[in-house]
Kinemage of the C-alpha trace (Angstrom):
@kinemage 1
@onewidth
@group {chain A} dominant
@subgroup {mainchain}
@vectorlist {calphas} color= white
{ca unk a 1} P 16.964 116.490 -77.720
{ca unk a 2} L 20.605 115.861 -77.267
{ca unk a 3} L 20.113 113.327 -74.779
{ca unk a 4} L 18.221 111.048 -77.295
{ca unk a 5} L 20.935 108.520 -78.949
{ca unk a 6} L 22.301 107.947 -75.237
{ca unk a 7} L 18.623 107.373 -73.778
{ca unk a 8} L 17.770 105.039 -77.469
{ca unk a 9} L 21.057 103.203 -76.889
{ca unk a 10} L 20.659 102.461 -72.820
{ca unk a 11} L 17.176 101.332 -73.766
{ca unk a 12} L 18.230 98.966 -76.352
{ca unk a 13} L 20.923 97.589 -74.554
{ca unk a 14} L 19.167 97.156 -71.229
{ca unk a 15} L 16.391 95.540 -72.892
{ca unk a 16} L 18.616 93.164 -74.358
{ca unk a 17} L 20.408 92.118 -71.444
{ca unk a 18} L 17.130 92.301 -69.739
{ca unk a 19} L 15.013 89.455 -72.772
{ca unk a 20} L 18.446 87.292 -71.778
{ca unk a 21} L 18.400 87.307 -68.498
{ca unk a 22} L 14.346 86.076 -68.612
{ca unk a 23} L 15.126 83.710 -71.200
{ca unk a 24} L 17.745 82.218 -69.234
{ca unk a 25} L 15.006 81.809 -66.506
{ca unk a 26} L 16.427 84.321 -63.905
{ca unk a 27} L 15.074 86.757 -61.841
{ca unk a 28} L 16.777 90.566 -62.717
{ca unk a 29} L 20.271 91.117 -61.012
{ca unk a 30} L 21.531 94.193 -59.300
{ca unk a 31} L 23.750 94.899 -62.566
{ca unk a 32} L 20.395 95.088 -64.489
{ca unk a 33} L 18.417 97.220 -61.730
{ca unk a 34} L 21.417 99.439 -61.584
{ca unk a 35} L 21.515 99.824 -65.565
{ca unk a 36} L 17.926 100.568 -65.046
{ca unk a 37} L 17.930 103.311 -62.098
{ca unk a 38} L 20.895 104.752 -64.980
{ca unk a 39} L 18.229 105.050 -67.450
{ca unk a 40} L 15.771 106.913 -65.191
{ca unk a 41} L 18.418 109.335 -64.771
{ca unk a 42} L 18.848 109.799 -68.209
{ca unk a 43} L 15.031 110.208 -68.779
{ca unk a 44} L 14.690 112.859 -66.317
{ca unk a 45} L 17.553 114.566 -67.765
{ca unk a 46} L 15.988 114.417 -70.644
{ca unk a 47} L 12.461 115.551 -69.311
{ca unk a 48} L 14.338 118.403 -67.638
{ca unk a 49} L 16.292 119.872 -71.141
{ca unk a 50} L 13.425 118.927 -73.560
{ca unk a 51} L 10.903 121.045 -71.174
{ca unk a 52} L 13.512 124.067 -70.389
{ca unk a 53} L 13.440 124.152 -74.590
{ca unk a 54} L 9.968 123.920 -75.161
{ca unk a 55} L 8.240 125.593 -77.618
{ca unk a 56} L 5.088 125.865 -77.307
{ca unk a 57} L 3.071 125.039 -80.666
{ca unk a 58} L 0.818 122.605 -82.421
{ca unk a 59} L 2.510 119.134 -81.469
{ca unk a 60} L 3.305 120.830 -77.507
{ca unk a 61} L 0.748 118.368 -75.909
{ca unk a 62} L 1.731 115.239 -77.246
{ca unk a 63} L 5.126 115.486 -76.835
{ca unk a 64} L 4.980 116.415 -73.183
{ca unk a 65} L 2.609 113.126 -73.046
{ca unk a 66} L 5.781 111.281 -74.963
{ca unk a 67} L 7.896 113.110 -71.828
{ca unk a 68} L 5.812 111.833 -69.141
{ca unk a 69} L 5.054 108.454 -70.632
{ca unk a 70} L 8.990 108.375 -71.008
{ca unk a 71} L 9.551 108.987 -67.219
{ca unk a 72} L 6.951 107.239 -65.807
{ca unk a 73} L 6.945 103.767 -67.483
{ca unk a 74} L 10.212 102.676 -65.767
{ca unk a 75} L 9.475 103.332 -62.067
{ca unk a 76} L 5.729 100.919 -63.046
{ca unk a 77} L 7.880 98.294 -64.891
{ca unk a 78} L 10.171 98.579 -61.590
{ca unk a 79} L 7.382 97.822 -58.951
{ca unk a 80} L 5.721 95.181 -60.526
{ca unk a 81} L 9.594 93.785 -61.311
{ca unk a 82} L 10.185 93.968 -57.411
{ca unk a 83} L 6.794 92.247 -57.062
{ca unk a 84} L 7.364 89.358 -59.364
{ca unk a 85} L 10.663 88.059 -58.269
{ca unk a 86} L 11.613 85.292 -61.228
{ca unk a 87} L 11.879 85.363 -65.031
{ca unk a 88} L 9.025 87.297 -65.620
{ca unk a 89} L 10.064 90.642 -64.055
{ca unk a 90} L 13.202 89.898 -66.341
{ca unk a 91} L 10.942 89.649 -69.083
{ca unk a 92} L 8.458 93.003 -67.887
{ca unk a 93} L 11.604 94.917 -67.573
{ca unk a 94} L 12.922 93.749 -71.046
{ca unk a 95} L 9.268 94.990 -72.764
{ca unk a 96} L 9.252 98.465 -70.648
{ca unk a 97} L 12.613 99.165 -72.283
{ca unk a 98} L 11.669 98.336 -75.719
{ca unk a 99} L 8.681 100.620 -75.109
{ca unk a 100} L 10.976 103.743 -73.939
{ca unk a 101} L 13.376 102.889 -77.103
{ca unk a 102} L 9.823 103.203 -79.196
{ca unk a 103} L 8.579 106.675 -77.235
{ca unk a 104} L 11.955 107.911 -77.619
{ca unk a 105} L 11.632 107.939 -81.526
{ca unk a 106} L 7.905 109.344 -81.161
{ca unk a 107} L 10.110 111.966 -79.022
{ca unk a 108} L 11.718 112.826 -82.052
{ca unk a 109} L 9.215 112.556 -84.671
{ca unk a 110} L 7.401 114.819 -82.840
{ca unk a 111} L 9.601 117.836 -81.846
């Protein structure tokens, strides 16, 4: 779980810039879809080390559901971003990043 404070903080961060940039009534940038394809990276990273170190135990399913809610929320968030061209895929991608910084700590609590 190294990769957690770097994943936490590109989540925060991106969802930030993300909640301003749909405030400010604008469709997502390329800066902001690049920060975001960043952040998938780091998630499957993350997915990659956390299963390699797995344990297997009481709390195994969950936190493999934490892992694959973690990877797969993005790429959703993404398509319906692409989809909705104007503030509100600003906005989508600004809640699916707050939601990764929240699994992320369930990632924790639970290994």
């Amino acid at each position: 779980m190294v990769l957690v404070p770097f994943v936490l903080l590109a989540a925060l961060v991106l969802g930030l810039w993300a909640s301003l940039v749909g405030l400010g009534g604008r469709p997502p940038g390329r800066g902001l879809l690049r920060g975001l394809l960043g952040l998938q990276l780091l998630l499957f990273a993350q997915a990659g080390v956390a299963l390699l170190q797995l344990d297997p135990g009481e709390s195994t399913a969950s936190f493999v559901g934490y892992l694959v809610v973690s990877v797969l929320l993005l790429p959703g968030a993404f398509a319906l971003t692409v989809e909705e061209r104007t503030r509100w895929g600003s906005l989508v991608l600004a809640a699916a990043c707050l939601v990764v910084a929240v699994v992320e700590l369930r990632l924790v609590a639970t290994a």
